[in-house]
C-alpha angles and dihedrals in degrees: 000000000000079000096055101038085059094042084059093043100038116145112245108242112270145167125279129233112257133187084342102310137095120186126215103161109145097023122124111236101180108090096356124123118260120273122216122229094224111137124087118319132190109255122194103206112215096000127110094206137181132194090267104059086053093049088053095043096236092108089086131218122324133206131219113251130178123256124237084017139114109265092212092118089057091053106045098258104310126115098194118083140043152299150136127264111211117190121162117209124204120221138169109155120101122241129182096210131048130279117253134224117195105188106191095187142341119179111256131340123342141173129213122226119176119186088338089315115129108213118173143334143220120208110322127296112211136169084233138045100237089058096048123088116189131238126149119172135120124277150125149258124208114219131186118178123199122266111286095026107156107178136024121226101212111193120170117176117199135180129200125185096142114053121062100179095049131035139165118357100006097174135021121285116225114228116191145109120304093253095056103040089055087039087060099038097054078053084062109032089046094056086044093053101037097051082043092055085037100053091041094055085053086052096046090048090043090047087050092048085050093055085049089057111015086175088076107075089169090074087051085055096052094049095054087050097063093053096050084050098050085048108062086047088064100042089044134065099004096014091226082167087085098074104056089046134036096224127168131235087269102048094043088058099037087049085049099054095027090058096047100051091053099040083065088052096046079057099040089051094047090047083061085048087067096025091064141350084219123087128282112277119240094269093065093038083059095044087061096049082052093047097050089045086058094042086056102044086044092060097039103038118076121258100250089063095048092052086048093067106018100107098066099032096043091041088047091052099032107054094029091080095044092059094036087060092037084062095043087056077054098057100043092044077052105060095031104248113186117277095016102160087066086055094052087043088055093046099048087046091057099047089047089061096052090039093054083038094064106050095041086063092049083102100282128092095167094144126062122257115308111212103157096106094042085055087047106049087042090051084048102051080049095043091045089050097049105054088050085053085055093048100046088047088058102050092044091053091051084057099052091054081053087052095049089053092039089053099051088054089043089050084052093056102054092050087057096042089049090054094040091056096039099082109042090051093052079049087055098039093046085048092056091043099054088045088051092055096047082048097058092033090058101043114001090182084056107105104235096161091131089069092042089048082045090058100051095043081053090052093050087053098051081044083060100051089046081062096052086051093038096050081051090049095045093044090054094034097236081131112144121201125195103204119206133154108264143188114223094197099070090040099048082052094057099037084054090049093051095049103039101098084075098071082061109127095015132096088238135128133201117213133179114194099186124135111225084215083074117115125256124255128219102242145128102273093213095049091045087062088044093059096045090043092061096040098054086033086065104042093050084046096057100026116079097172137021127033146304110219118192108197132168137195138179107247134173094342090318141074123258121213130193140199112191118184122173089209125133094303127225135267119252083245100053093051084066093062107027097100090050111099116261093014117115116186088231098039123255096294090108097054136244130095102275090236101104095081090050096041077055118051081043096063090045085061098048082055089058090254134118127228117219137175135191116188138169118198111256091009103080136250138270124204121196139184137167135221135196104242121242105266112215083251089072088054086052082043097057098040094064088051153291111340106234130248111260130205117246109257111235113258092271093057087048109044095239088173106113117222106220112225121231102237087241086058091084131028116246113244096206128085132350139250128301120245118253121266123256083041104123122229102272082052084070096082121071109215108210129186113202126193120185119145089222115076093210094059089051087051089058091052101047083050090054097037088050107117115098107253084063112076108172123183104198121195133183106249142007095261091059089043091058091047085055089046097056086039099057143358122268135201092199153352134230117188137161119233102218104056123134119250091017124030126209101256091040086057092035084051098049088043081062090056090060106028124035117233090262093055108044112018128192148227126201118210103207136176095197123053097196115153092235104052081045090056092050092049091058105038082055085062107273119162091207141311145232122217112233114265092062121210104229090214090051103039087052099053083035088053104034089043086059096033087050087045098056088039086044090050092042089058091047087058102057090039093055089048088043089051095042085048085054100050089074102191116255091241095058097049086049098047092038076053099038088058083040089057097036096057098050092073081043120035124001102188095052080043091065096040086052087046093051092048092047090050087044089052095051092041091058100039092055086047109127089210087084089076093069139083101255144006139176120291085235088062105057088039096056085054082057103050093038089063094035086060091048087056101044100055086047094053105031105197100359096078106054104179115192116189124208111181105172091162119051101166127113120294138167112208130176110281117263086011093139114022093073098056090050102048086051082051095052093035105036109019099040123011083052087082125063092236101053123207157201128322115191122188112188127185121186142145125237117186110309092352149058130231126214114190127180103191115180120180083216125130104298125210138225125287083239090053092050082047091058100040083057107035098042124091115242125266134204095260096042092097123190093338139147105273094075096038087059090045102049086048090051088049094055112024100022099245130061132201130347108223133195130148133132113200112267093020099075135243127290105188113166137145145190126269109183119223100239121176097214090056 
């Protein structure tokens, strides 16, 4: 092929340049191919010269120089500097269209001048090395002379001070008319373009293969190398690399021989690929040492030192691999490794490329691109791949058909095994139960716990060997259900019983939530028991704390029955094979057959259900199926006599395609919400008063309510219930409407009294969901119910969604003081700065005390502890006494403050409990008269409490005016006020402030903090 491809692009014989001069008098330009100026110019070392400077004789002496050809023996040796290349061209043949001048490549930087007509420019020749830019890339100049014109004077001045291998007019430059030249380089450009989208679009479908099957890296080898390879294409012959990417002189070298060094490693890795399934040997380990060495002194070094050295590191890197894969070839043609001609295709191929690669460098690049043995070698490594792909198919469907026939004698086997050990182990197991009733019938205060423990393990063996004979029956449908209507209340409660000795030992507890109202469902007895054995079998195996709930409810015409554990979970990948035989989501290291989950979801699906799971791992699991309910026509049925057996439908008739749930279908039975975010730690907990006159019912709600973040305190009677309200703070209440004394909505009614809906809500337990006693509830001031029996998933999201809204309100409350706090009135900053200011002209020393109130001020009113529930008393008082001191100093005499603290020991209040009422006393109560007056704070302790009183002989205000500070709803100018302080108190300790003041006589607020030891 490289042999055809010259003989079409052959250049036509032509003169040579000689002397600097190359004569073309009497040669047709118009339709004819492209000539190359290759031959002897004249070459001006050192000089930058023009026409002008020949046709006045200053441009100096030349000397001859051979083009395309390394100028290093006109310049004494040296590749790196400048000078000017001078060639005439004779011409005497008319032409209608420009000459053309393709320049391929010139190091490292050149300018055309044609007859004293500067054309174009590549980079920036310069005498120096701080005026010249480098560029070096292929293109063309358009010249027309005027008419008559007999000779070219063809000047082009180029500059190197980068590559010390090649230098000057490194490949031949075409010389023809425009046509021509465009017509010759779309040859090449097209070939170029065309093999680079080619071998892109390989890469993008290998890359997609190799997502298909990430366990192939050979198809991510491929891929990359196809890039690489595309790559080098692109930054090589016409650098079309360059436009896609604005790269420099340096980058565009370093790409080019970056790209083909490890485009031949790529080949030479994938070659190994074929060559052997093992790892790569030492020699290869070491080549690639060496490979990314020279990849990392190649991006940090300059270029001029790259291009120093890169013949012999680049050739060394470059032509190893081809021979090391040549040899490979050998060794697998040797020792006759299948499809071995595609192997010797891909080699020659390979060789072929260097080879043409090679010659094509040697300073001549006279043909367009070639792009044949690239193609070759590509279309081999697929071709190669494929067939291995085929092969491989075809081996691995033989074996499937080997696997079919050994799993039907597998599947024999089993069915043999299964009756061959059936009947010793009954004998075992008749033989312990007959010990164990003599046993009990001899001495029935004897312990005889071991037999009884022998003859359950015997059961769950022979449980084992009906699932080997039922996964045969099922797989050859000769399944045979018995249909009756059936209660699986009473079932899932056996089925429970019998299994509950495995939770020994365990924190485990085992629940069944099914009402014994729900329907029947037309089922086999014994294959219902089966389904829910191996349910509630699995989830005891794989849970070791927590609980296994069992629930059922009528949907859509059948009964849904769940099975929640909170165990270890599931992946999202083992949920996909847990129904296959043989398959355990944890592996077999906790012993069975892995054959339960399949048997059941197979015999779901012959009742005309569908089994479904949805797991998370380290949440827990939830099995569901469903069952057609028991018509009345089944209970007719079964009074005339015995219902048939009836033979098991195929899947079609059944619907044995399993509809797959989204996770948000069901609800999930484990765990509850999560707090809000923004709650603090001790928000965590939900703090739940329940009141129920039966103590059973109390029990039930202390085992749903069981996870820590509930805490729930449960009493007798309402009157107990409101003892326990004016004694602590509570995030919720649970009562029951029917109880003796006190109903529900009496007690519900006298709570609203006291807490408004949005601070204590509450949750009404009632039997009887009638619209009328719902109405009542809530007209009595309910916040919602729940109808007995509770539903232990909807009583916890009921519970914890009220609980999280009054926690969630309460924060809103001390955020809303603490922001207020924060936001500290203009007025005051300027007057606290103004006494600043005016004292330090005064009285330093009060200056610095009044500094040091006003920084302790700020610094606890930006305290993010007054976003919590409680702080220290000293903290709020030194709040206090921080702004008391502000305003003393302001007002002099007019502000008197008296302190009686009668109680000094610790104590946590509400934050910003105090400072409110004091700063309305100062402002309001006393700096509102001229005279000013008394502030008196008091703190002692009567009995179990502690009172905290502010008491001003201001100017008082009317008892409808106290009504209204405390009974109105907050507004946007109402500032830290008291409204939210006496909310706030009501919210935490059940009773808010404590109000009395008369106009002229003054104001006494003061309220109740218990002293609590947990606080």
């Amino acid at each position: 092929m490289q042999r055809v491809w010259q003989q079409i692009f052959a250049l036509p014989e032509q003169p040579s340049a000689d002397a600097g001069v190359l004569d073309l008098r009497g040669w047709t330009f118009k339709h004819a191919h492209s000539l190359v100026l290759d031959g002897t110019w004249d070459f001006y070392p050192n000089r930058l010269v023009s026409e002008s400077d020949i046709r006045s004789g200053t441009a100096g002496d030349a000397v001859p120089v051979k083009v395309p050809g390394n100028w290093k023996g006109a310049m004494s040796g040296s590749p790196l500097g400048y000078g000017t290349y001078a060639l005439r061209i004779l011409v005497d043949q008319p032409l209608d269209e420009p000459y053309t001048f393709w320049v391929q490549q010139i190091q490292a930087s050149s300018k055309i001048e044609i007859n004293g007509c500067t054309l174009q420019a590549m980079g920036q020749p310069a005498a120096t090395k701080e005026l010249y830019r480098p560029m070096a890339v292929p293109y063309y100049v358009h010249y027309l002379p005027p008419e008559g014109t007999k000779n070219l004077l063809v000047l082009i001045q180029t500059a190197n001070y980068e590559h010390g291998e090649k230098a000057g007019i490194s490949y031949s430059i075409r010389f023809g008319a425009q046509s021509s030249i465009q017509k010759e380089r779309w040859y090449s450009t097209s070939f170029q373009l065309a093999t680079i989208i080619i071998l892109l679009l390989h890469a993008l479908y290998v890359c997609i293969l190799y997502l298909f099957d990430k366990e192939q890296p050979a198809l991510l080898l491929f891929a990359l190398m196809l890039i690489i390879l595309a790559v080098s294409i692109s930054a090589d012959n016409d650098v079309l690399l360059f436009i896609v990417l604005p790269l420099n002189y340096t980058w565009g070298i370093k790409v080019k021989l970056l790209s083909y060094v490890w485009m031949v490693f790529f080949m030479l890795l994938l070659t190994y690929k074929f060559y052997s399934a093992q790892a790569v040997g030492r020699g290869f380990k070491v080549y690639s040492l060496l490979l990314l060495l020279y990849t990392l002194c190649l991006c940090i070094l300059p270029i001029h030192i790259v291009l120093s050295n890169a013949t012999i590191y680049f050739s060394l890197l470059y032509m190893l691999p081809p021979c090391w894969m040549f040899v490979l070839f050998g060794i697998m043609v040797y020792k006759q490794k299948k499809d071995v001609g595609f192997l010797t295709f891909i080699g020659s191929s390979i060789v072929s490329g260097v080879i043409w690669g090679t010659t094509v460098n040697s300073y001549r690049k006279n043909l367009p691109f070639y792009s044949v043995d690239i193609l070759a070698a590509i279309v081999g490594f697929s071709a190669y791949a494929l067939k291995q792909y085929t092969r491989r198919s075809n081996e691995n469907r033989l074996l499937y058909e080997q696997l079919l026939q050994a799993d039907k004698q597998k599947d024999r086997f089993l069915i043999n095994t299964s009756h061959e050990l059936r009947t010793p182990l009954h004998g075992m197991m008749s033989i312990a139960q007959s010990e164990y009733d003599k046993k009990r019938a001899a001495s029935p205060e004897e312990d005889a716990g071991d037999l009884e423990l022998l003859v359950r393990i015997g059961r769950q063996m022979s449980q084992l060997l009906d699932d080997l004979l039922d996964l045969t029956l099922l797989r050859e449908n000769r399944m045979v259900l018995h249909p009756a209507p059936l209660s699986v209340h009473t079932i899932a409660a056996g089925v429970v019983d019998m299994l509950r000795y495995l939770t020994d030992g365990k924190n485990l507890t085992l629940h069944v939530s099914v009402s014994a109202s729900l329907p029947r469902v037309w089922a086999d007895e014994k294959r219902l028991i089966q389904i829910l054995f191996n349910l509630i079998h699995n989830a005891v195996k794989w849970t070791e704390n927590g609980g296994i709930l069992v629930t059922a409810e009528e949907a859509d015409g059948q009964l849904l029955v769940s099975v929640a554990d909170t165990g270890a979970g599931m992946e999202e990948e083992a949920l996909a094979r847990i129904f296959l035989p043989y398959e355990q989501a944890g592996g077999q290291d906790r012993g069975g057959l892995g054959l339960g989950l399949g048997i059941t979801r197979q015999l779901v699906e012959l009742h005309g259900g569908s089994l479904t799971v949805e797991s998370s791992l380290g949440e827990g699991s939830v099995f569901r199926f469903t069952l057609p309910l028991a018509h009345e026509s089944f209970f007719i049925d079964e009074r005339f006599g015995r219902v048939e057996a009836v033979e098991a439908p195929d899947a079609a008739n059944t619907g044995r395609s399993i509809r797959l749930r989204h996770k948000d279908d069901e609800p999930f039975l484990a765990g509850v919400p999560p707090p809000p975010s923004g709650l603090g730690t001790d928000e965590a907990v939900l703090r739940i008063l329940a009141v129920d006159d039966d103590p059973v019912n109390l029990r039930v709600l202390s085992t749903i309510l069981h996870e820590d973040i509930y805490q729930l305190t449960s009493v007798l009677s309402g009157q107990e219930a409101l003892m326990r309200l004016e004694e602590e703070s509570w995030d919720l209440l649970i009562t029951d409407v029917m109880m003796p004394g006190m109903s529900g909505y009496e007690l519900t009614r006298r709570v609203r009294e006291r807490y408004p809906v949005s601070e204590l809500p509450v949750l009404l337990l009632t039997a009887r969901a009638m619209r009328e006693e719902i109405y009542y509830g809530f007209q009595q001031g309910a916040n919602d119910y729940v109808t007995k029996p509770v539903d232990s998933l909807e009583l916890k999201y009921r519970v914890t969604g009220l609980a999280r809204l009054k926690q969630t309100i309460d924060h809103s409350l001390r955020l809303e003081v603490a922001y207020l706090q924060a936001q500290i009135r203009p007025h005051f900053l300027f007057n606290a700065l103004n006494s600043i200011a005016t004292l330090s002209t005064i009285d330093i020393c009060q200056m610095q005390q009044l500094i040091e109130a006003f920084s302790s001020y700020l610094r606890s009113s930006f305290d993010l502890m007054n976003t919590g529930r409680l702080v220290h008393l000293k903290q709020e008082l030194s709040l206090v006494e921080a702004y008391l001191y502000i305003e003393q100093v302001r007002f002099g005499e007019r502000l008197e403050v008296k302190w009686q603290r009668n109680y000094t020991g610790l104590l946590r209040v509400p934050p910003l409990i105090l400072q409110p009422l004091v700063e309305n006393a100062v402002r309001h109560g006393l700096l509102s008269l001229i005279e000013g007056g008394t502030l008196t704070i008091r703190i002692e302790k009567e009995g179990e409490q502690v009172r905290l009183t502010v008491q001003d002989n201001g100017k008082g205000m009317e008892q409808g005016q106290i009504e209204r500070l405390l009974m109105k709803h907050k507004d946007k100018n109402s500032g830290i006020g008291i409204w939210n302080t006496n909310r706030r108190l009501i919210e935490r300790y059940g009773q808010g402030l404590f109000i009395q003041s008369r106009p002229g006589f003054g104001t006494t607020v003061s309220f109740m903090i218990p002293l609590r030891p947990m606080e």
